[in-house]
C-alpha positions as CSV (number, residue, x, y, z in Angstrom):
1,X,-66.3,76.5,69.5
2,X,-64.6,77.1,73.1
3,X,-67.8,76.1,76.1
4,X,-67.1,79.8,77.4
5,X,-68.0,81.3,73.5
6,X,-71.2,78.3,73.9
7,X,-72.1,79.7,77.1
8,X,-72.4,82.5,76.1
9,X,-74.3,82.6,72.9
10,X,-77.3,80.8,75.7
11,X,-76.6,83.2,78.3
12,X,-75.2,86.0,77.1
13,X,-73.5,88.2,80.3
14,X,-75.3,91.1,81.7
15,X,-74.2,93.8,83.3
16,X,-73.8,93.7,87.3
17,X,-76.0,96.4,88.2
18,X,-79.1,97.0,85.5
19,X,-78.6,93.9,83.9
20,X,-78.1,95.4,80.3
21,X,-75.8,93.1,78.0
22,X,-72.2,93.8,77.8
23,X,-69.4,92.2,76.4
24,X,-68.1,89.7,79.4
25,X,-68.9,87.9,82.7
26,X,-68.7,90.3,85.8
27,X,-69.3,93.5,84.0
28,X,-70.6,97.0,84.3
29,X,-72.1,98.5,81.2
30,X,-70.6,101.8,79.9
31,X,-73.6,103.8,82.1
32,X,-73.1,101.4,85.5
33,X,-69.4,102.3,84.6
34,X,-69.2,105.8,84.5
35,X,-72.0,105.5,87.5
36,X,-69.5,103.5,89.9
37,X,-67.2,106.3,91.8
38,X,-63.7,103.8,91.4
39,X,-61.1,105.2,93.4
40,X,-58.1,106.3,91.1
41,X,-55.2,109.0,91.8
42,X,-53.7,110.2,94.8
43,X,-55.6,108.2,97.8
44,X,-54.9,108.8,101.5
45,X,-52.2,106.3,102.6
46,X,-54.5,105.5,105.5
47,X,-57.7,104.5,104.4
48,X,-57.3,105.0,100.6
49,X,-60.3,107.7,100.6
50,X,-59.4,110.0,97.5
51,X,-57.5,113.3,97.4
52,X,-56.9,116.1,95.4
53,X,-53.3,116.7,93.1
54,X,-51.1,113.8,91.6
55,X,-49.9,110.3,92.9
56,X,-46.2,110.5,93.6
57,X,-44.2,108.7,96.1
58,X,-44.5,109.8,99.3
59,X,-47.2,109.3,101.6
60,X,-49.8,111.6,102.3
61,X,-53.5,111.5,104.4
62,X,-57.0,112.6,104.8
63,X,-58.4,115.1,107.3
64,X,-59.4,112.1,109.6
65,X,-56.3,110.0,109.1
66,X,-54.1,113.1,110.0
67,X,-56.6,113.8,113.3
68,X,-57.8,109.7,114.4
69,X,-55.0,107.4,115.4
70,X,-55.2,104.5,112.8
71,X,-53.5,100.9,114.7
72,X,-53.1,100.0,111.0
73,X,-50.0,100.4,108.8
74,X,-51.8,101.3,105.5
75,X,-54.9,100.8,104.1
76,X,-56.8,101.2,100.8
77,X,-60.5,101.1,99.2
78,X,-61.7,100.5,95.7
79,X,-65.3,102.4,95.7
80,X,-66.6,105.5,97.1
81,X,-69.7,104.5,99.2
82,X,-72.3,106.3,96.9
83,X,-74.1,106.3,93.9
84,X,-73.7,102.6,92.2
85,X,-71.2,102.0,94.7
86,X,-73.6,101.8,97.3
87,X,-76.0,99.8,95.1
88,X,-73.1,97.5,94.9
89,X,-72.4,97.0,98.4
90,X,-76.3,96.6,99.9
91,X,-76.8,94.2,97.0
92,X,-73.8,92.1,98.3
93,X,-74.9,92.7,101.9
94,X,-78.5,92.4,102.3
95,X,-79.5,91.0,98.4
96,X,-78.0,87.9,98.7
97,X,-75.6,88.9,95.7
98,X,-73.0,86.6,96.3
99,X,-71.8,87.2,92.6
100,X,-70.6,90.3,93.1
101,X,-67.9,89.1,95.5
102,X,-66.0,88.0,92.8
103,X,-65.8,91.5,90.8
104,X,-65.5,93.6,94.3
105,X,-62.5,91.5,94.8
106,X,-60.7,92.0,91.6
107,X,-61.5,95.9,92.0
108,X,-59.9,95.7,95.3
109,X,-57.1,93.7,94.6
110,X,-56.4,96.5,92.2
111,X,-56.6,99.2,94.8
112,X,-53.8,97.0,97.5
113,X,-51.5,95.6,95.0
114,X,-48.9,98.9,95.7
115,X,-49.7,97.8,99.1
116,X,-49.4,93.5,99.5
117,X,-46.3,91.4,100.8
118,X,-45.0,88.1,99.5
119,X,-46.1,86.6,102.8
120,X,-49.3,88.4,103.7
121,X,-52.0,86.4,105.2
122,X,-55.7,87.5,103.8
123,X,-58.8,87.8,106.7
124,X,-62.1,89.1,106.9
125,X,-63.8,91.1,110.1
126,X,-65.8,89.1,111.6
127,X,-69.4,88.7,112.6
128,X,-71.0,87.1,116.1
129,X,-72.1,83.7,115.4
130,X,-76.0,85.1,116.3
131,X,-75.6,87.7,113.4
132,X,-74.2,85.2,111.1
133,X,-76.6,82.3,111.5
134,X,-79.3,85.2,110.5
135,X,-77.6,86.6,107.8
136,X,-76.5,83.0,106.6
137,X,-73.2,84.5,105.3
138,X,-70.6,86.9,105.9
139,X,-69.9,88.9,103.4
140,X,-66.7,90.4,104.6
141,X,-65.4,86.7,104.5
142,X,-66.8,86.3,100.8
143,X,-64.5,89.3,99.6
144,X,-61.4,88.2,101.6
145,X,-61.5,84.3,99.8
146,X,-61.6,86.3,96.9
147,X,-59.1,88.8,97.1
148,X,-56.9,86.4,98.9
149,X,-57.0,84.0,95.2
150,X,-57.0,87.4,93.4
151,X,-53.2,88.2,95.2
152,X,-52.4,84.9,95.4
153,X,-51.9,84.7,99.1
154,X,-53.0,82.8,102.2
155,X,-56.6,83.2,103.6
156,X,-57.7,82.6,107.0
157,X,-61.4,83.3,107.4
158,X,-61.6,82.7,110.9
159,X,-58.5,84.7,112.4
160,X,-60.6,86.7,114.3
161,X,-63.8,86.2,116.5
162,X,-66.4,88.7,118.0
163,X,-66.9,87.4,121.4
164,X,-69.8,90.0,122.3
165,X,-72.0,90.7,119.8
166,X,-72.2,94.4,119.3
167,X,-75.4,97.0,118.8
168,X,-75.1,98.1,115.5
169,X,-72.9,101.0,114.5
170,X,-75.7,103.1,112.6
171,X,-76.6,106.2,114.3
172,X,-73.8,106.4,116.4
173,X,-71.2,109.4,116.1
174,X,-67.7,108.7,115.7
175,X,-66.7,108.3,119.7
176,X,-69.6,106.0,119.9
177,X,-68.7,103.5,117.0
178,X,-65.1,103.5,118.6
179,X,-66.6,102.7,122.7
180,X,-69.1,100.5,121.1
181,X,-66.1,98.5,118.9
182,X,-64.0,98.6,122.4
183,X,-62.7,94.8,123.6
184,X,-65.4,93.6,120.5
185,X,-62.7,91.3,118.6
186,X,-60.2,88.6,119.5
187,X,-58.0,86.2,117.6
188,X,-59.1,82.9,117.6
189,X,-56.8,80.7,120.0
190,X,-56.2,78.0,117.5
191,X,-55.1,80.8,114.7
192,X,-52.9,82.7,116.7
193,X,-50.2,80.7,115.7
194,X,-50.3,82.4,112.4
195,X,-49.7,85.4,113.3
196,X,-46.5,85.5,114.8
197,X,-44.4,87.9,112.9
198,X,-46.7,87.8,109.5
199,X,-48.2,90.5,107.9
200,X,-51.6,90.8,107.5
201,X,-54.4,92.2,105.6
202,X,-57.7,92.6,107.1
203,X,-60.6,92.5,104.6
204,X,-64.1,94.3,105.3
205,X,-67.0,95.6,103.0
206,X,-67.2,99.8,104.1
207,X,-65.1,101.6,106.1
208,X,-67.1,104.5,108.0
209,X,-64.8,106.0,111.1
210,X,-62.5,102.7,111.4
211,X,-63.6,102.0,114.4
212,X,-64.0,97.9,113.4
213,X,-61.2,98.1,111.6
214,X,-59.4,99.6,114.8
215,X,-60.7,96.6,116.9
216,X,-59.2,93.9,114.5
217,X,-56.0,95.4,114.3
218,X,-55.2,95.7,117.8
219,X,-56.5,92.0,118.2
220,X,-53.6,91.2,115.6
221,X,-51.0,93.4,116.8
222,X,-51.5,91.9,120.2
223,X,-50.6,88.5,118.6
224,X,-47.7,89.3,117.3
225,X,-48.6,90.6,113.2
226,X,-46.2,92.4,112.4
227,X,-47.7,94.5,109.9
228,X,-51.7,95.2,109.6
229,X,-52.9,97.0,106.7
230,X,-56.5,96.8,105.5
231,X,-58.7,96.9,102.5
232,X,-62.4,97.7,101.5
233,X,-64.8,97.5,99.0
234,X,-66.3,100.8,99.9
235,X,-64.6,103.5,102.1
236,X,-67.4,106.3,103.6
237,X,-66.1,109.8,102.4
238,X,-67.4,113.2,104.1
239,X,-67.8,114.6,100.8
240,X,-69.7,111.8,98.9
């Protein structure tokens, strides 16, 4: 008998969320499932928020990617933020649920792969060292190790730096999440290097305006990425 089959006949896997068995490691049961608002069909080119009629070809975008200039090339998310999807990303955030990294990067990976380049170099959005040595972790940078092995490219967790730590975002309308994101990121001076002519994909947990998002892109673009597109576990939607 295979150690996986042993393992499991001690521990039998649970599901994520509610913890009722299911049939493998990392999974949702078939309520948690249907629960979890995955995002499938025709997305928005932008941010990956989804839209009504069929997937086809061209490009098309959201209300707010038609109306908010986005730095970014394309972007994409796996999960509507509510509902389980929600459950899933405070768990991650502020449980200490570092399990779920692993799943939310496989979702995700899913949602980019129309999206990745042979040479595409993986990084989170960063948080200021005083935030970090609170939260002990970033979780950001948890998802982009993960997606990076998941597309099988190159991962650089400390691309970017947040020289000024920022007042949180919550509460604050769209023109104050973008003022308040204003100057907030840089590349780090020893990475660079890296970014001369590369592509990038920038890694973060929700999406609200794109106001961070914003911030991290410019940073690249001003060292010379070539191409910025960005991924999320969870993107905001007006409608959810």
């Amino acid at each position: 008998m295979r150690l996986q089959s042993v393992l499991h006949l001690i521990y039998p896997p649970h599901c994520l969320t509610c913890d009722a068995p299911v049939t493998t490691d990392f999974g949702l049961c078939g309520r948690c499932w249907r629960e979890t608002p995955f995002i499938t069909g025709l997305v928005c080119d932008k941010c990956g928020v989804s839209l009504p009629g069929e997937a086809g070809a061209a490009s098309v975008f959201c209300d707010d990617c038609m109306t908010i200039a986005r730095p970014w090339d394309r972007g994409r998310a796996a999960l509507l933020y509510r509902d389980n999807g929600r459950k899933i990303v405070l768990a991650l955030k502020h449980g200490d649920r570092h399990d779920l990294a692993r799943p939310a990067a496989r979702w995700m990976a899913h949602a980019v792969a129309a999206i990745t380049t042979h040479d595409m170099l993986v990084a989170p959005i960063p948080l200021h060292w005083q935030r970090l040595l609170h939260r002990r972790f970033n979780q950001s940078a948890l998802l982009s190790a993960a997606v990076a092995r998941e597309i099988h490219a190159a991962h650089c967790p400390d691309l970017l730096l947040r020289p000024r730590r920022t007042p949180t975002q919550d509460g604050r309308d769209r023109d104050g999440r973008f003022a308040n994101m204003a100057g907030a990121l840089a590349t780090h001076p020893k990475r660079r290097h890296l970014l001369s002519g590369r592509s990038v994909l920038l890694v973060d947990d929700v999406m609200t305006s794109g106001a961070t998002l914003a911030a991290a892109t410019e940073a690249c673009r001003a060292a010379g990425a070539t191409q910025v597109s960005v991924v999320t576990l969870a993107r905001v939607a007006k409608d959810a």
